[in-house]
KOLZA-777646 format. One record per residue: residue in one letter; x, y negated, z of N, C-alpha, C, CB in turn. Coordinates in nm, 3 decimals, padded with zeros to 5 digits. Atoms other than C-alpha are relative to their C-alpha. Last residue first. Glycine has a CB too. Layout:
+------+---------+---------+---------+---------+---------+---------+---------+---------+---------+---------+---------+---------+
: code :    n_xx :    n_yy :    n_zz :   ca_xx :   ca_yy :   ca_zz :    c_xx :    c_yy :    c_zz :   cb_xx :   cb_yy :   cb_zz :
+------+---------+---------+---------+---------+---------+---------+---------+---------+---------+---------+---------+---------+
:    A :       X :       Y :       Z :       X :       Y :       Z :       X :       Y :       Z :       X :       Y :       Z :
...
+------+---------+---------+---------+---------+---------+---------+---------+---------+---------+---------+---------+---------+
REM end
This chain:
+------+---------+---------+---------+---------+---------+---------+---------+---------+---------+---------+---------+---------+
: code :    n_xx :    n_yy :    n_zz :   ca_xx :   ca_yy :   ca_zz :    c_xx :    c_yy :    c_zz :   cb_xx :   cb_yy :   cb_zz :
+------+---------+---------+---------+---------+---------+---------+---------+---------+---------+---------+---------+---------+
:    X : -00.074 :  00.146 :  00.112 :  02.607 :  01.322 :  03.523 :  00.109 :  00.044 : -00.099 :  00.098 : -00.135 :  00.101 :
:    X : -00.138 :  00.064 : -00.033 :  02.446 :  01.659 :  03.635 :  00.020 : -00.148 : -00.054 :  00.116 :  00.090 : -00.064 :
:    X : -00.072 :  00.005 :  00.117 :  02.148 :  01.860 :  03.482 :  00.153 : -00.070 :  00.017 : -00.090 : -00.076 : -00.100 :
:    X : -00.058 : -00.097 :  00.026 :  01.991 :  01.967 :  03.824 :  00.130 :  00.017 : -00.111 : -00.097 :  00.064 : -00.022 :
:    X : -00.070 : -00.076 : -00.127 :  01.976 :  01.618 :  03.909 :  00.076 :  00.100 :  00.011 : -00.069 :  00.041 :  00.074 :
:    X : -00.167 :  00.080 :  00.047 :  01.884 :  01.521 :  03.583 :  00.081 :  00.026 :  00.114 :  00.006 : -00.193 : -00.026 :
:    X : -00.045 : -00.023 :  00.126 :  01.600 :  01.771 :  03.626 :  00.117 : -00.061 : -00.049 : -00.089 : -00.028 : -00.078 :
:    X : -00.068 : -00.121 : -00.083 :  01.502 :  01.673 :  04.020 :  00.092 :  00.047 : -00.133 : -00.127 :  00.140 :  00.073 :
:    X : -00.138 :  00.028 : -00.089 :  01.473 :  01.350 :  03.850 :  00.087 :  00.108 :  00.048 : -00.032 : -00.068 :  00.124 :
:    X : -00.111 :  00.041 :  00.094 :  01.239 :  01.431 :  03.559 :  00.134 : -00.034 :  00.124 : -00.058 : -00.159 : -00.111 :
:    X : -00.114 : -00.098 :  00.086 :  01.040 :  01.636 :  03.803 :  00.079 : -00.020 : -00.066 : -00.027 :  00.072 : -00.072 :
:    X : -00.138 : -00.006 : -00.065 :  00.936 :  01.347 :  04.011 :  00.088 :  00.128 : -00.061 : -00.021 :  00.017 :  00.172 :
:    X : -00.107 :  00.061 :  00.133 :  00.627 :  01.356 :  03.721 :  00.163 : -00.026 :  00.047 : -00.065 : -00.178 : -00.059 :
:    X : -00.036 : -00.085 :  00.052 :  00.458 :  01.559 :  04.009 :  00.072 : -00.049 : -00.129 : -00.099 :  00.079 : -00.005 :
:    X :  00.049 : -00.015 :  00.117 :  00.441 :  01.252 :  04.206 :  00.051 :  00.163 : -00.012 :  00.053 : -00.118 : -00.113 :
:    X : -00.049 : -00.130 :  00.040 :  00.587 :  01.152 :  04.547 : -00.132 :  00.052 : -00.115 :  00.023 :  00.109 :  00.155 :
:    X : -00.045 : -00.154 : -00.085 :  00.727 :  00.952 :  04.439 : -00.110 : -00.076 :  00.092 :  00.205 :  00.050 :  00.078 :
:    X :  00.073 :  00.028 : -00.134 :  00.701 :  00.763 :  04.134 :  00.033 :  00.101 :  00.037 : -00.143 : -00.028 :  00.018 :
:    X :  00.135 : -00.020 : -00.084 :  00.940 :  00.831 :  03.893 : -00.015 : -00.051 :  00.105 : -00.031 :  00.113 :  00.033 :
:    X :  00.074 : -00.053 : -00.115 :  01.249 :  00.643 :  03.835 : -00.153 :  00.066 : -00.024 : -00.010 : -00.119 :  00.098 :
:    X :  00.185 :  00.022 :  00.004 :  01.347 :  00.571 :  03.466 : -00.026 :  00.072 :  00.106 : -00.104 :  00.064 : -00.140 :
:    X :  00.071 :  00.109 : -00.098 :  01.720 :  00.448 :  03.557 : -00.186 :  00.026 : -00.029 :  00.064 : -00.193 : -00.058 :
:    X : -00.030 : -00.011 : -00.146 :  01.857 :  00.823 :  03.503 : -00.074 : -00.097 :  00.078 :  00.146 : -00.018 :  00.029 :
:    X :  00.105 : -00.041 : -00.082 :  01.684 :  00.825 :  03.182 :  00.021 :  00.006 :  00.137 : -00.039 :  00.115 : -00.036 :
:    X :  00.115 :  00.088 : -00.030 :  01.908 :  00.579 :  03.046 : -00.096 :  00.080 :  00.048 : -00.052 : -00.078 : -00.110 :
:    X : -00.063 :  00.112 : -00.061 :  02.238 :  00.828 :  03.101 : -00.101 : -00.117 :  00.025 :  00.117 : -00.045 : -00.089 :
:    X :  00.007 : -00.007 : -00.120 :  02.039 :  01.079 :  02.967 :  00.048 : -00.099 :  00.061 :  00.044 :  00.094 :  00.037 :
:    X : -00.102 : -00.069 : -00.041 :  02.017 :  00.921 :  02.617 :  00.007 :  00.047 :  00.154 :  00.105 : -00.078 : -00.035 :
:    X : -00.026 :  00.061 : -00.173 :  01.643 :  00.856 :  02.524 :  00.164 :  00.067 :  00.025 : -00.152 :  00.092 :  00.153 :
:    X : -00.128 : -00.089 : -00.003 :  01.603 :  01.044 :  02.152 :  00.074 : -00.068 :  00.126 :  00.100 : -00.006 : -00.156 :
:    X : -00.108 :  00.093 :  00.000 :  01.297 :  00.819 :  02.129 :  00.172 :  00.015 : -00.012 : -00.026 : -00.054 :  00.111 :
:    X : -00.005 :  00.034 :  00.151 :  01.115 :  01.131 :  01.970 :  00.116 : -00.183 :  00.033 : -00.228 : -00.022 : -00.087 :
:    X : -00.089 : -00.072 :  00.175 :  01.266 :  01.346 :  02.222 : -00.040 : -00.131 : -00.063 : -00.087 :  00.183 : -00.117 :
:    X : -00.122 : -00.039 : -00.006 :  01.211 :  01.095 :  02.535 :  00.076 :  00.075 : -00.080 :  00.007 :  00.042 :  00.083 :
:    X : -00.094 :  00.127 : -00.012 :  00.913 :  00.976 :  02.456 :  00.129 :  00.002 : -00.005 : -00.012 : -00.061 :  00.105 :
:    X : -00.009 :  00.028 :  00.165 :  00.733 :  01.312 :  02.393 :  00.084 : -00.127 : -00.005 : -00.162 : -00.029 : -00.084 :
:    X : -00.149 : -00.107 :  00.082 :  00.897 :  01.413 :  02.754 : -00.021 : -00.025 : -00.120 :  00.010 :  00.189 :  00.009 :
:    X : -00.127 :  00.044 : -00.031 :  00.694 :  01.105 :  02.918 :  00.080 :  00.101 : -00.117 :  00.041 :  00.020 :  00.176 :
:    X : -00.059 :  00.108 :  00.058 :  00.371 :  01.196 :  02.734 :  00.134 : -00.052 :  00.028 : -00.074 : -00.087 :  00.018 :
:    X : -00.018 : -00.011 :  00.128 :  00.351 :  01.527 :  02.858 :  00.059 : -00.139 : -00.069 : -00.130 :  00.044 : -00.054 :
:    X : -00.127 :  00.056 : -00.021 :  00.333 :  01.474 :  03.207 :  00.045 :  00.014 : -00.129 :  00.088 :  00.060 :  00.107 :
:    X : -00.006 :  00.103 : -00.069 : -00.024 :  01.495 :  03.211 :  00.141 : -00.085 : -00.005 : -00.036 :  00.044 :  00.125 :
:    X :  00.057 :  00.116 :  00.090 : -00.077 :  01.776 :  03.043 :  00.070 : -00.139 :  00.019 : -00.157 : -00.022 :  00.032 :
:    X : -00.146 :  00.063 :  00.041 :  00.097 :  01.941 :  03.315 : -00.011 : -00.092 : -00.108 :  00.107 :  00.108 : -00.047 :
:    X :  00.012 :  00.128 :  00.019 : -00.266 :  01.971 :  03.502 :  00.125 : -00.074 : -00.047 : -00.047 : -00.051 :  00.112 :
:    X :  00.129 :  00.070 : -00.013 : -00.176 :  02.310 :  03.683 :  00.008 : -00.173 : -00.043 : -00.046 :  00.023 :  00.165 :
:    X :  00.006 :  00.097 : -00.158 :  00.184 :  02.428 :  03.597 : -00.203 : -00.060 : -00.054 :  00.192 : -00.213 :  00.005 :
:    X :  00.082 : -00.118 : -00.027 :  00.385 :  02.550 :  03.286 : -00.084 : -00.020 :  00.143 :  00.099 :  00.132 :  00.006 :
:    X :  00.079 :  00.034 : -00.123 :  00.583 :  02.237 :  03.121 : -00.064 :  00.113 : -00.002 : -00.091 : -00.126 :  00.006 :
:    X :  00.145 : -00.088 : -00.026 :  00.824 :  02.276 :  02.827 : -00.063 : -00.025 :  00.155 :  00.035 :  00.184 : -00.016 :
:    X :  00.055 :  00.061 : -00.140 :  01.066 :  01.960 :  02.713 : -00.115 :  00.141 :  00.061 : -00.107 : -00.185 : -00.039 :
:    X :  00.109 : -00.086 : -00.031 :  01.302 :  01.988 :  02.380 : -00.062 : -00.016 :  00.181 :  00.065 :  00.161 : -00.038 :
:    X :  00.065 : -00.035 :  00.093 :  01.526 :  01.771 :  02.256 : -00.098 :  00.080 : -00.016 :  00.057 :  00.023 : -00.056 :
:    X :  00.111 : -00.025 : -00.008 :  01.616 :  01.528 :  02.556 : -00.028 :  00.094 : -00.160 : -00.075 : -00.142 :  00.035 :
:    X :  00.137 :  00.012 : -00.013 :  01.961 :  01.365 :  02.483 : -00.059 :  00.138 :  00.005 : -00.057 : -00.082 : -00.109 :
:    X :  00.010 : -00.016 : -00.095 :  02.341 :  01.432 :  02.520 : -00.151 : -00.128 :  00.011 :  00.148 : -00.004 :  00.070 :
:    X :  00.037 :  00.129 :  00.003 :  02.473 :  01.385 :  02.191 : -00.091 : -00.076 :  00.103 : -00.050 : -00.009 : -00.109 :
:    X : -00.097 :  00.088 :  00.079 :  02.661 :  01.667 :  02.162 : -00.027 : -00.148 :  00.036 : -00.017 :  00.023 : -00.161 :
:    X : -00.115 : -00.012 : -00.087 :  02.496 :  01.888 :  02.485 :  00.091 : -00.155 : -00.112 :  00.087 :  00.213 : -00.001 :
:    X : -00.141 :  00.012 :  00.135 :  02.163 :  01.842 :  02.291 :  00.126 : -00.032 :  00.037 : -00.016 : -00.119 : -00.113 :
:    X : -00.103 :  00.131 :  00.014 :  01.966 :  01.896 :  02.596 :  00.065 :  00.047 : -00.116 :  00.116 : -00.035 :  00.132 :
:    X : -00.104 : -00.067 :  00.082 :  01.654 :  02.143 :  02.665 :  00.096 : -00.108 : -00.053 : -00.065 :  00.081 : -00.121 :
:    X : -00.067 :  00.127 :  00.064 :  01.445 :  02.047 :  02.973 :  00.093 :  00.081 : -00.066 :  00.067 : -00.125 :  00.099 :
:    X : -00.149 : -00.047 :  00.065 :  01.247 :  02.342 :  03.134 :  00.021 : -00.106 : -00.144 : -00.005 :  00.201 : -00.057 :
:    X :  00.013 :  00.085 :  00.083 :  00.956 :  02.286 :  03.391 :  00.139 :  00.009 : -00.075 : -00.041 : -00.128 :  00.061 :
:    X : -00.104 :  00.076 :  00.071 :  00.766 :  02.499 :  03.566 :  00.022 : -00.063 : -00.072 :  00.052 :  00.024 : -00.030 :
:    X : -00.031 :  00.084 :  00.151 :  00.464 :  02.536 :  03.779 :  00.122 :  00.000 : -00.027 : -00.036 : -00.150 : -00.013 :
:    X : -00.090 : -00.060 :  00.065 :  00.303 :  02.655 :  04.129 :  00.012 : -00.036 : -00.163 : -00.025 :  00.134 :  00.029 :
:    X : -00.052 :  00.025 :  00.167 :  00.104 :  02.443 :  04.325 :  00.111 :  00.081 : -00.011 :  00.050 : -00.161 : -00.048 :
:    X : -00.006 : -00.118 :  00.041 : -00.008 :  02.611 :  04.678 :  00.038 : -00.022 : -00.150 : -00.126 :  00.077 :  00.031 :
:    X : -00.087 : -00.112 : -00.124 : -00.197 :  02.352 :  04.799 :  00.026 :  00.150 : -00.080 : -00.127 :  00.042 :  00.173 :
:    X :  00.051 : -00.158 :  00.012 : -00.292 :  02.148 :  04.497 :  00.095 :  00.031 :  00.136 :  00.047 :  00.107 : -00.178 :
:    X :  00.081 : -00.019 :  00.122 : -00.135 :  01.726 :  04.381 : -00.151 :  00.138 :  00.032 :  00.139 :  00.059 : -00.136 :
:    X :  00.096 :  00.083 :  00.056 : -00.006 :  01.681 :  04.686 : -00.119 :  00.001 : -00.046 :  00.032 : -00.036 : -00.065 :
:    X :  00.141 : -00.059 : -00.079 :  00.142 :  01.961 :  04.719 : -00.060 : -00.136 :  00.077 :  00.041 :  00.142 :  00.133 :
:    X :  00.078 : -00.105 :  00.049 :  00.311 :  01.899 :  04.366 : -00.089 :  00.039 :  00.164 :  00.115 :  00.138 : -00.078 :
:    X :  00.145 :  00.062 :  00.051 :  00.414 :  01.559 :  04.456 : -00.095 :  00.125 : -00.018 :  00.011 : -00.091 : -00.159 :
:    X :  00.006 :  00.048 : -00.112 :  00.754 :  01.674 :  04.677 : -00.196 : -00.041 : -00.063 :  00.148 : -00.134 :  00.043 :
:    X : -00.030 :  00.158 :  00.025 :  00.883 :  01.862 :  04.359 : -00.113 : -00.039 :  00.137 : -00.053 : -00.075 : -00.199 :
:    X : -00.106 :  00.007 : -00.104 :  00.946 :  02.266 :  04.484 :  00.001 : -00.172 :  00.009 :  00.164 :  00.083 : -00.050 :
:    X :  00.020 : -00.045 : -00.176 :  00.632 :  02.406 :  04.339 :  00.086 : -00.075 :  00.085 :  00.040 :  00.164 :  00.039 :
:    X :  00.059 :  00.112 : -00.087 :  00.752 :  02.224 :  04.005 : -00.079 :  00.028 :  00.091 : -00.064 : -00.087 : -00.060 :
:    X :  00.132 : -00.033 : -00.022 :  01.041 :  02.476 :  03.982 : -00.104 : -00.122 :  00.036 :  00.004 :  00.098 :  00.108 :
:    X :  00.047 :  00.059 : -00.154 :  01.293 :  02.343 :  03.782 : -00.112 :  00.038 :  00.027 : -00.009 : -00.149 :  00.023 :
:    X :  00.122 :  00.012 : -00.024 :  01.514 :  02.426 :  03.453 : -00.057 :  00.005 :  00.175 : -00.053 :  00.106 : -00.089 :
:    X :  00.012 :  00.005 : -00.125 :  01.801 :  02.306 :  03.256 : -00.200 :  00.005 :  00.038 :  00.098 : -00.148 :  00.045 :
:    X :  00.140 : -00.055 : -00.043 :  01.884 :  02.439 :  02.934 :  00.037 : -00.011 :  00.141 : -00.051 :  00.162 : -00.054 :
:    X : -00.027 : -00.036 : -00.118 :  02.244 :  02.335 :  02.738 : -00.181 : -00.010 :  00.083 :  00.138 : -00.112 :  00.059 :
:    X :  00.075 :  00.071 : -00.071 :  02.263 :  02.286 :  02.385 :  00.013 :  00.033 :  00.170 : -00.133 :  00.020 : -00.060 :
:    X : -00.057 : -00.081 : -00.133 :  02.468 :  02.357 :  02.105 : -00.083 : -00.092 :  00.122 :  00.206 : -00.008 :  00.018 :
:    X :  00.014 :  00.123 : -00.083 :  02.225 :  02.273 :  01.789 :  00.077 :  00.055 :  00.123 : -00.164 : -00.051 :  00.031 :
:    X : -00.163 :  00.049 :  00.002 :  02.294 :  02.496 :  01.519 : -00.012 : -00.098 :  00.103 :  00.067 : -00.072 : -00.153 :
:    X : -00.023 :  00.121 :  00.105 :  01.910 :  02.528 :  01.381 :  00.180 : -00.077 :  00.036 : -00.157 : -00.143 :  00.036 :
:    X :  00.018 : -00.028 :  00.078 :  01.878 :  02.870 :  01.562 :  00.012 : -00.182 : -00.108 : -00.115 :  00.097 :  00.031 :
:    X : -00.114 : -00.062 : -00.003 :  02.009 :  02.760 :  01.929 : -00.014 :  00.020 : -00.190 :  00.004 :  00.149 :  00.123 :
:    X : -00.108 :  00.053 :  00.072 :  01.747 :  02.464 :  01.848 :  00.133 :  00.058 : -00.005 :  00.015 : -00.114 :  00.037 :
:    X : -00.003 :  00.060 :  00.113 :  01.481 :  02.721 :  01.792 :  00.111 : -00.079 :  00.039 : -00.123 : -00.065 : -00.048 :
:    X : -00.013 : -00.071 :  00.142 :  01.581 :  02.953 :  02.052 :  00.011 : -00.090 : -00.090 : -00.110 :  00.087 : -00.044 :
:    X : -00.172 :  00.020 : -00.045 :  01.607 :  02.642 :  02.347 :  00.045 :  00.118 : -00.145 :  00.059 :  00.082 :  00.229 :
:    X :  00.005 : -00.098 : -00.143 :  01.208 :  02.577 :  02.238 :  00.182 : -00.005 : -00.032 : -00.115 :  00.209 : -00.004 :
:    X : -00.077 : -00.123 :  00.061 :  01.237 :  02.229 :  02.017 : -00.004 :  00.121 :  00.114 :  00.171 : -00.044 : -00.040 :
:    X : -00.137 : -00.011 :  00.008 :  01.032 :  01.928 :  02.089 : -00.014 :  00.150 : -00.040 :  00.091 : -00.042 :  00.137 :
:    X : -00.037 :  00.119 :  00.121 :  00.726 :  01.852 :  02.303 :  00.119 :  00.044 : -00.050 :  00.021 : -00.165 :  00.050 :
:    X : -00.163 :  00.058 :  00.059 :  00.574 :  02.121 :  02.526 :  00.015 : -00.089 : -00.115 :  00.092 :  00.119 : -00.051 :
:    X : -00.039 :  00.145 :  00.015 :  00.258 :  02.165 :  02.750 :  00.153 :  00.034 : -00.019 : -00.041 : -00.111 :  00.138 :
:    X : -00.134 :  00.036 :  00.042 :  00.136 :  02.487 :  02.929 :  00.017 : -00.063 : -00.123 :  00.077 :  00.106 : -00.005 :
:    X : -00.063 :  00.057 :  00.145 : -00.135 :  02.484 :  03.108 :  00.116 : -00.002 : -00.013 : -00.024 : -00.124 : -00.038 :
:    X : -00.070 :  00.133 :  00.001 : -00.179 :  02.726 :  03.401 : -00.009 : -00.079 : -00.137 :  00.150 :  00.023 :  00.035 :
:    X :  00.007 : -00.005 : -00.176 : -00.501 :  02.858 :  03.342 :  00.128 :  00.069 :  00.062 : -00.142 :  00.099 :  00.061 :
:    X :  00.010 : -00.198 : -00.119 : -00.520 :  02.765 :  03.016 :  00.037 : -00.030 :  00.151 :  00.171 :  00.163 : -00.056 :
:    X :  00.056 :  00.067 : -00.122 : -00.533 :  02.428 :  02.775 : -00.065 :  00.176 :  00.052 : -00.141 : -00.164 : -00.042 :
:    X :  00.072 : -00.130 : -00.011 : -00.215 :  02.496 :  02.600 : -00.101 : -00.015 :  00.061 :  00.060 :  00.102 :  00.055 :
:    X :  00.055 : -00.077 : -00.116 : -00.104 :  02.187 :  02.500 : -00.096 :  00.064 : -00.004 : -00.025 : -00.057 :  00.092 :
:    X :  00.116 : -00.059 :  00.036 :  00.112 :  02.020 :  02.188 : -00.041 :  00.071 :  00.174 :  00.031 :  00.121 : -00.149 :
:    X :  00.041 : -00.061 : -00.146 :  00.317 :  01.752 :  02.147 : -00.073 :  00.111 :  00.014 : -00.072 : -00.084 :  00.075 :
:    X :  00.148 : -00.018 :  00.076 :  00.520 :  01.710 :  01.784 : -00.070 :  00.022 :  00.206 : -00.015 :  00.208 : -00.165 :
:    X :  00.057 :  00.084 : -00.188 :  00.833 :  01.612 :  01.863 : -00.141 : -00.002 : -00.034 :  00.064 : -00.212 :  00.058 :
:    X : -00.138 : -00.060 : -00.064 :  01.064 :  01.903 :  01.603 : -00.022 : -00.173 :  00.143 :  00.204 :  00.004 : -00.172 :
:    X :  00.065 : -00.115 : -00.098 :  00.761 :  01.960 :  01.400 :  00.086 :  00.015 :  00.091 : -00.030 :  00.140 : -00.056 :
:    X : -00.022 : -00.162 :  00.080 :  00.779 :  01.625 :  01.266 : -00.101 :  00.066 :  00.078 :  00.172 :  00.094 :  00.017 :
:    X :  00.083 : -00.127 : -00.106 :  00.601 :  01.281 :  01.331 :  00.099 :  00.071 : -00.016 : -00.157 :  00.087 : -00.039 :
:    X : -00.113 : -00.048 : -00.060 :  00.818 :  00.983 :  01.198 : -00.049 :  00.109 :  00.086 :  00.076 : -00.105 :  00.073 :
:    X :  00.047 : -00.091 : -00.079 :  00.633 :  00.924 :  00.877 :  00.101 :  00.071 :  00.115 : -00.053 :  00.091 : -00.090 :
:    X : -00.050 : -00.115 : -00.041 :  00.762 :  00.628 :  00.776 : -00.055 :  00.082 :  00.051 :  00.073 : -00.007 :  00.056 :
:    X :  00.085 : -00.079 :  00.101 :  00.610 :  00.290 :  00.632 :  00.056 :  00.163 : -00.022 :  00.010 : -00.088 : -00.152 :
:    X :  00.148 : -00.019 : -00.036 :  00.608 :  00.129 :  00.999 : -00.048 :  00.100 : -00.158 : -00.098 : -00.190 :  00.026 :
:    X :  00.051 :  00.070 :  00.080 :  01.049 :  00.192 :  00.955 : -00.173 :  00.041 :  00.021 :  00.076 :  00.024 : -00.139 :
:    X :  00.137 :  00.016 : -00.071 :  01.196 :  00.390 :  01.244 : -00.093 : -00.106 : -00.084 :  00.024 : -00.056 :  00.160 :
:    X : -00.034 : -00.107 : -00.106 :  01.467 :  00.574 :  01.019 : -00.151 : -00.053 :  00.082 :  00.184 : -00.020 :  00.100 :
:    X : -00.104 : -00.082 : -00.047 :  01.437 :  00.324 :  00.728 : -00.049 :  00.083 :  00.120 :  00.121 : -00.083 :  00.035 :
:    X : -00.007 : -00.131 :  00.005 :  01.143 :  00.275 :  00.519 :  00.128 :  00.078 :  00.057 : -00.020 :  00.026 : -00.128 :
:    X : -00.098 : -00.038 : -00.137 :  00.989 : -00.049 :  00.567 :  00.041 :  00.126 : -00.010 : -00.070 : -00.008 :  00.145 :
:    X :  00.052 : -00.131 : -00.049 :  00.840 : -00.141 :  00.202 :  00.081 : -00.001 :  00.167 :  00.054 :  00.147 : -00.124 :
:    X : -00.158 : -00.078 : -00.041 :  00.886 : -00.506 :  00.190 : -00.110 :  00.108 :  00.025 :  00.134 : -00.062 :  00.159 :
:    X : -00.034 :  00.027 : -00.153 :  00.501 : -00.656 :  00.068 :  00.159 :  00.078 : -00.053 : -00.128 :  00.094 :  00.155 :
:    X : -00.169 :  00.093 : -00.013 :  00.466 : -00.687 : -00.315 :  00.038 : -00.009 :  00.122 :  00.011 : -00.165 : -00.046 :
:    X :  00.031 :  00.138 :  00.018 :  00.031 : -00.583 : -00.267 :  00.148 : -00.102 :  00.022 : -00.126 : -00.035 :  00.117 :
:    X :  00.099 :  00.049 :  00.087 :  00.093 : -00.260 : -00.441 : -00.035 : -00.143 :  00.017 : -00.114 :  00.077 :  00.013 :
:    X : -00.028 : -00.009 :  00.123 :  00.413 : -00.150 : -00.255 : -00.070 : -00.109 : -00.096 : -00.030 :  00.130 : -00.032 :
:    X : -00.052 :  00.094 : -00.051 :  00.262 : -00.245 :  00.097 :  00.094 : -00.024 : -00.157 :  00.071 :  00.034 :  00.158 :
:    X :  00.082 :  00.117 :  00.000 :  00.000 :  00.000 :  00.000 :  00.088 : -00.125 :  00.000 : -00.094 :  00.001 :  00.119 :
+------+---------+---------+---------+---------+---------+---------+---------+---------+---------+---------+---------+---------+
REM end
């Protein structure tokens, strides 16, 4: 369209005349009893596309929001890193009402967020979204 009426096309990398969906930050949720909720790449697929990566994962029974949230919450949560370039490429959630936390981890692949800036995105506490901390936690500096 922007063609037809002489506008600038926008078409680089985050350009508005881009399709920047894939299948590689796509969100999607299971709606079951737990849900399960992932954005991104499982740790197979990006072992299988050459990606060296490193897999950190967390019980969210153990995050300070989850009994809170349910007595008796049980849930995981498994962060997949691109060791090279040391972002977010994959995100899975398993857990009552993980939905929820979905949107943060699509942010973080499709923004390609470097860990190092996710460190300053505090969760609330005490939340069940305190999982991104316990997760960089687990994941190291």
């Amino acid at each position: 369209m922007a063609r037809a009426k002489g506008e600038a096309v926008e078409d680089g990398r985050w350009g508005r005349h881009v399709a920047t969906a894939d299948e590689r930050a796509l969100p999607q949720v299971v709606f079951t009893e737990p849900e399960i909720a992932s954005v991104g790449l499982t740790a197979a697929a990006a072992e299988a596309a050459g990606v060296r990566i490193r897999v950190v994962d967390y019980d969210l029974g153990a995050v300070a929001g989850s009994a809170l949230h349910a007595d008796g919450y049980q849930g995981h949560a498994r962060m997949v890193v691109d060791e090279d370039r040391k972002v977010v490429v994959g995100f899975t959630l398993a857990g009552p009402d993980v939905a929820e936390l979905l949107h943060a981890a699509t942010i973080a692949v499709v923004g390609e967020v470097p860990l190092e800036r996710l460190w300053h995105a505090i969760p609330a506490f005490p939340t069940v979204s305190e999982v991104w901390l316990r997760l960089l936690e687990a994941y190291g500096r």
